[in-house]
matplotlib code that plots the C-alpha trace (Angstrom):
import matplotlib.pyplot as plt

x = [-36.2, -38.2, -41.6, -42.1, -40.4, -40.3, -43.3, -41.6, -39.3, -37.4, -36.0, -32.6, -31.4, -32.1, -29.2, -30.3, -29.3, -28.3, -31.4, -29.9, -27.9, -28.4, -31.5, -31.5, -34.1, -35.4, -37.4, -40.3, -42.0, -43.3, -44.6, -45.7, -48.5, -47.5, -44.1, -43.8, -40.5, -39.0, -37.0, -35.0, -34.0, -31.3, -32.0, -32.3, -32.0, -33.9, -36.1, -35.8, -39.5, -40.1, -42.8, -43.3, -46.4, -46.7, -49.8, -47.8, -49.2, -46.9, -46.8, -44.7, -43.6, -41.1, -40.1, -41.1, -41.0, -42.1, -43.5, -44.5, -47.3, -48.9, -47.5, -49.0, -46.5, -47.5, -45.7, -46.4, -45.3, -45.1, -49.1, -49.6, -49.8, -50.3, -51.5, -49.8, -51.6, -49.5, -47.1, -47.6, -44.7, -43.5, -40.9, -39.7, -37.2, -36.7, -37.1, -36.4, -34.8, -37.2, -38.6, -41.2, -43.1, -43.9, -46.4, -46.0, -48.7, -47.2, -44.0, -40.9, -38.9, -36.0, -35.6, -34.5, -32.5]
y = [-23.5, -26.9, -26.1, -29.8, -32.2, -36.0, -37.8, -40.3, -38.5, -41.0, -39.2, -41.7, -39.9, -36.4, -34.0, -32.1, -28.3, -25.7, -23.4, -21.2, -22.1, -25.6, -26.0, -28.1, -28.5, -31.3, -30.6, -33.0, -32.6, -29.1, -27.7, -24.0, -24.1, -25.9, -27.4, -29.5, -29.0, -31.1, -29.1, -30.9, -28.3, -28.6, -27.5, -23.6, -22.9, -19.9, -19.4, -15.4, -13.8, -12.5, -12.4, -13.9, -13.7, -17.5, -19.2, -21.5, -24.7, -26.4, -29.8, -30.4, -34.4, -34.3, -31.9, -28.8, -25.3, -21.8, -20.0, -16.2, -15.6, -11.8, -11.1, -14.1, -16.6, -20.0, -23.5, -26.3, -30.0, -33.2, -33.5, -29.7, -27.7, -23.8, -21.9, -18.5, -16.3, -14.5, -11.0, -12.0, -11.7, -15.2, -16.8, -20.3, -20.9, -24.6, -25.7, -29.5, -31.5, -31.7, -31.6, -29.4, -30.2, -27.3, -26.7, -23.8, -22.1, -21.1, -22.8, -21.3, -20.6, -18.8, -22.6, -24.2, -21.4]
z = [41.0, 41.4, 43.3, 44.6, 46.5, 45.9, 46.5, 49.2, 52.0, 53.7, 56.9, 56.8, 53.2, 54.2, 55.7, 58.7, 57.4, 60.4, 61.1, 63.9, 66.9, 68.7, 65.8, 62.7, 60.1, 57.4, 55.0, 54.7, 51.7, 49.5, 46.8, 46.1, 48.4, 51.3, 53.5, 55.7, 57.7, 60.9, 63.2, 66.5, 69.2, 71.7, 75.7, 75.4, 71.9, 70.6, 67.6, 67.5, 67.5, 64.0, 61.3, 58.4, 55.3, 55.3, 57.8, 60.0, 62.0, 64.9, 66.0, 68.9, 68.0, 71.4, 74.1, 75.8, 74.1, 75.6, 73.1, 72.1, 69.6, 69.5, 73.2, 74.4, 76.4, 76.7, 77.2, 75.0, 75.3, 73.5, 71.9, 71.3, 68.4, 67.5, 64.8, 63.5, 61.6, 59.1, 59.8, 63.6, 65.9, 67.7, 68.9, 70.7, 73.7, 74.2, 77.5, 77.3, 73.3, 71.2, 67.5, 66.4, 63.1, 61.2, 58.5, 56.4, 53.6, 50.8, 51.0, 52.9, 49.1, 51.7, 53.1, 49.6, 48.5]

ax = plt.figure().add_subplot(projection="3d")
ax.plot(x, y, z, "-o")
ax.set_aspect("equal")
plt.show()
């Protein structure tokens, strides 16, 4: 399995791959210690809470997102970000389109599989 991406990402030549209902994902650039991963949400569309071992930073490049991190609710908008520490339960409900930019350390292997 390769462990890094290309050094140039050019969104225009990249598929968007399904990442749950009414969410799609590009991949951005990786290697085994961090990713970098675009994801556009329609109106409504849920990111399930779960958990996962990776540290995860949030950008939010567009929209408006309520989001669950340790039992804490909180909505964020275009201009915010987030931090989730690893094994900690959250979770996303999008409230108005938008793309989230998520960094992820180590790399999300499950998302190139």
């Amino acid at each position: 399995m390769k462990y890094n991406s290309e050094s140039f990402i050019f969104s225009s030549e990249i598929d968007w791959q399904p990442a749950g209902e009414g969410m799609e994902r590009q991949i951005m650039g990786y290697d085994e210690h961090i990713m970098l991963v675009k994801v556009k949400f329609e109106k409504g569309a849920v990111g399930n809470e779960h958990t996962h071992f990776h540290a995860q930073t949030t950008y939010v490049a567009s929209g408006q997102f309520e989001f669950v991190i340790d039992g804490i609710k909180k909505i964020v908008k275009t201009g915010d970000g987030l931090y989730i520490a690893p094994n900690v339960l959250h979770g996303t409900k999008c409230i108005e389109p938008g793309i989230l930019i998520d960094c992820f350390s180590p790399m999300r292997e499950d998302f190139i599989k």
